[in-house]
C-alpha positions in Angstrom: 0.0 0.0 0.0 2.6 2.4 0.5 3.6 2.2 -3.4 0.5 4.8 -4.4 2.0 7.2 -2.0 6.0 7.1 -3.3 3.7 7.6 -6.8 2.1 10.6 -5.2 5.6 12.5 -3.6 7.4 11.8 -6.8 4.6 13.4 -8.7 4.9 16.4 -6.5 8.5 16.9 -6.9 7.7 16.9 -11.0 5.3 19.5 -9.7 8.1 21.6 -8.1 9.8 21.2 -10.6 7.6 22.6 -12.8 7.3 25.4 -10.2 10.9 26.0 -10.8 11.2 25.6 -14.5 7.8 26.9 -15.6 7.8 24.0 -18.5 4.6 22.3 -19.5 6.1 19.1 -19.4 7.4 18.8 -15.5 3.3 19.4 -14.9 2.3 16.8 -16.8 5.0 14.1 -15.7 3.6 15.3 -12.3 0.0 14.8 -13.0 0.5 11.6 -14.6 2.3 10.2 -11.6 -0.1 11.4 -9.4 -3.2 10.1 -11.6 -0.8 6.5 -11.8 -1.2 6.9 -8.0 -4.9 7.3 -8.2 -5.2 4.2 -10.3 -2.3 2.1 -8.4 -5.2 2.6 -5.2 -8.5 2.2 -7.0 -6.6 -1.3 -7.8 -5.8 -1.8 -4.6 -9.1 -1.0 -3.2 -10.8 -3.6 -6.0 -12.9 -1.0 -7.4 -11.3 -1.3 -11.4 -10.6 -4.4 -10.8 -12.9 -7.3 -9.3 -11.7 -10.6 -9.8 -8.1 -12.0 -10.8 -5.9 -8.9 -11.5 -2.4 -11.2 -11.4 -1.6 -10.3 -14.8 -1.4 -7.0 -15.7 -1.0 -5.6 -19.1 -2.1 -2.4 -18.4 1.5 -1.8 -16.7 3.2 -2.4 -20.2 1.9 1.1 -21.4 2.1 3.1 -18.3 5.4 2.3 -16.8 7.2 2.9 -20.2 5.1 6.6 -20.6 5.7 7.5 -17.2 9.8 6.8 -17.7 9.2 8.7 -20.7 8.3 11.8 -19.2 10.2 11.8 -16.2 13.4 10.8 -18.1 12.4 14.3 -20.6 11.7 16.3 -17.2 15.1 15.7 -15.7 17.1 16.0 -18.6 15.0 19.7 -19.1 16.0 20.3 -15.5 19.5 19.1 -15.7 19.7 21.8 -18.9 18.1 24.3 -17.7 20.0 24.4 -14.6 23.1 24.1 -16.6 22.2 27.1 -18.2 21.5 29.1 -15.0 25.1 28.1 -13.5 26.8 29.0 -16.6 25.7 32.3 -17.0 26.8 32.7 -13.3 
């Protein structure tokens, strides 16, 4: 159970992030997360899913797009911090 919440704070750091950056995309890596979250619970709490929920294929789309956009958040943040120490 504690796997929704991780989902949760990393969301909000993507959130901070965008905070920080003011980029489009650190807000949607952390509303994705935080809507994984949402799903990762209802899950949990057997309200998407009633029966047998062993197998699921649903994972092999959403952990690949949420790598995806965290991996294009960092590396934005990583530049754009680059950026800010250079001009220093």
């Amino acid at each position: 159970m504690i796997f929704p919440v991780g989902a949760v704070l990393v969301g909000l750091l993507f959130i901070r992030l965008f905070v920080k950056l003011k980029q489009l995309i650190c807000v949607l890596t952390g509303i994705a997360w935080i809507g994984y979250a949402v799903y990762e619970y209802l899950m949990y709490a057997r309200v998407l899913c009633t029966g047998e929920c062993n197998i699921r294929v649903d994972l092999l789309f959403i952990y690949p797009a949420l790598l995806i956009l965290s991996v294009l958040s960092l590396i934005l943040y990583f530049f754009k911090s680059r950026k800010v120490r250079s001009k220093v």
